[in-house]
Each structure stands twice: as structure tokens, then as C-alpha cells.
C-alpha positions in Angstrom: 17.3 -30.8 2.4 19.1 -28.6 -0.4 15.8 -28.4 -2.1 14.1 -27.2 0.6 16.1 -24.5 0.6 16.3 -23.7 -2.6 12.8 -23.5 -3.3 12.1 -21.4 0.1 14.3 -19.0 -1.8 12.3 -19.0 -4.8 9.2 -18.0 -3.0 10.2 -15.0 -1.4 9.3 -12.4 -4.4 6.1 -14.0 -3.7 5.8 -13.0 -0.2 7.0 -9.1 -1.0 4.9 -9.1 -3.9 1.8 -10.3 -1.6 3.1 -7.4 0.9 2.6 -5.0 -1.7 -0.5 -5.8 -2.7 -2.0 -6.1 1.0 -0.7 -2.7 1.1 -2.0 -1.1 -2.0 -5.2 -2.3 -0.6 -5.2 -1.2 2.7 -4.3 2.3 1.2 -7.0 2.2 -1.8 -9.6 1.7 1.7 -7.9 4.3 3.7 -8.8 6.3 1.2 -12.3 5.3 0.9 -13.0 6.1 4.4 -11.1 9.5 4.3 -12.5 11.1 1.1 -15.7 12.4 1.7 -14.3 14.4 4.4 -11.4 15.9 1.6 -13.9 16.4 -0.5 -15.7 18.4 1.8 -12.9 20.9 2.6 -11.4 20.7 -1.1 -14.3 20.2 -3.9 -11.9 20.1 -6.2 -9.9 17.2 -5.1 -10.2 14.2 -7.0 -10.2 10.7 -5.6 -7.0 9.7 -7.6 -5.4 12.8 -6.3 -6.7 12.4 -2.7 -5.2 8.7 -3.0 -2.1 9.6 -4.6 -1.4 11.9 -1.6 -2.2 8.8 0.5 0.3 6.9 -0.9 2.7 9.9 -0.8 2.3 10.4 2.7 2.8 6.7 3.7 5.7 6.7 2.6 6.8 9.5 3.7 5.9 8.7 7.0 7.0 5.3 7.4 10.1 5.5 5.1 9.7 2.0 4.4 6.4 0.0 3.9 4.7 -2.3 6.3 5.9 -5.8 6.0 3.1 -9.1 6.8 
């Protein structure tokens, strides 16, 4: 039973760091979908700066990130 336990323990930096991947992915595609419209009010937006914004606002937003 005790190592059960103790190895359920060690694989939970697994599951946040899976979170945070799933979630810098779902962001990276948000921002697929939502650049070309940027672009076309701001020409001189970048991608990285439109996705940087992304991220920026998620956070905001949210306050914390989404959990799976």
C-alpha cells in the first residue's frame, strides 16, 4: 500500500507539467485561428506578439490556468 502512495506522489509534476503543455497548445491554436483577423486590423503585428498577448490575456482573465 505505502508504495502505492508514494509513487502516486511522484507522478503528480507529471500531470501539471502535461496541463501546461495541453495549454500552451491550445493557446499556440487560438492563436492560429485568431491571427489573420489581427493582422488585418494591425499589419504590423507579429504572430509572436499577437500570441504573446494571448497568453497575456489568459492569464489575466483566468488568474489561474485551466487544469485537465
Amino acid at each position: 500500500m505505502r508504495s502505492k502512495r508514494y509513487h502516486s506522489t511522484l507522478n503528480t509534476p507529471d500531470i501539471n507539467q502535461s496541463c501546461d503543455v495541453q495549454q500552451e497548445i491550445d493557446n499556440f491554436l487560438r492563436a492560429l485561428r485568431s491571427y489573420p483577423e489581427s493582422f488585418a486590423h494591425n499589419p504590423q503585428l507579429s504572430f509572436e506578439q499577437h500570441l504573446s498577448g494571448i497568453t497575456a490575456s489568459d492569464v489575466v482573465s483566468g488568474g489561474e490556468r485551466r487544469t485537465h
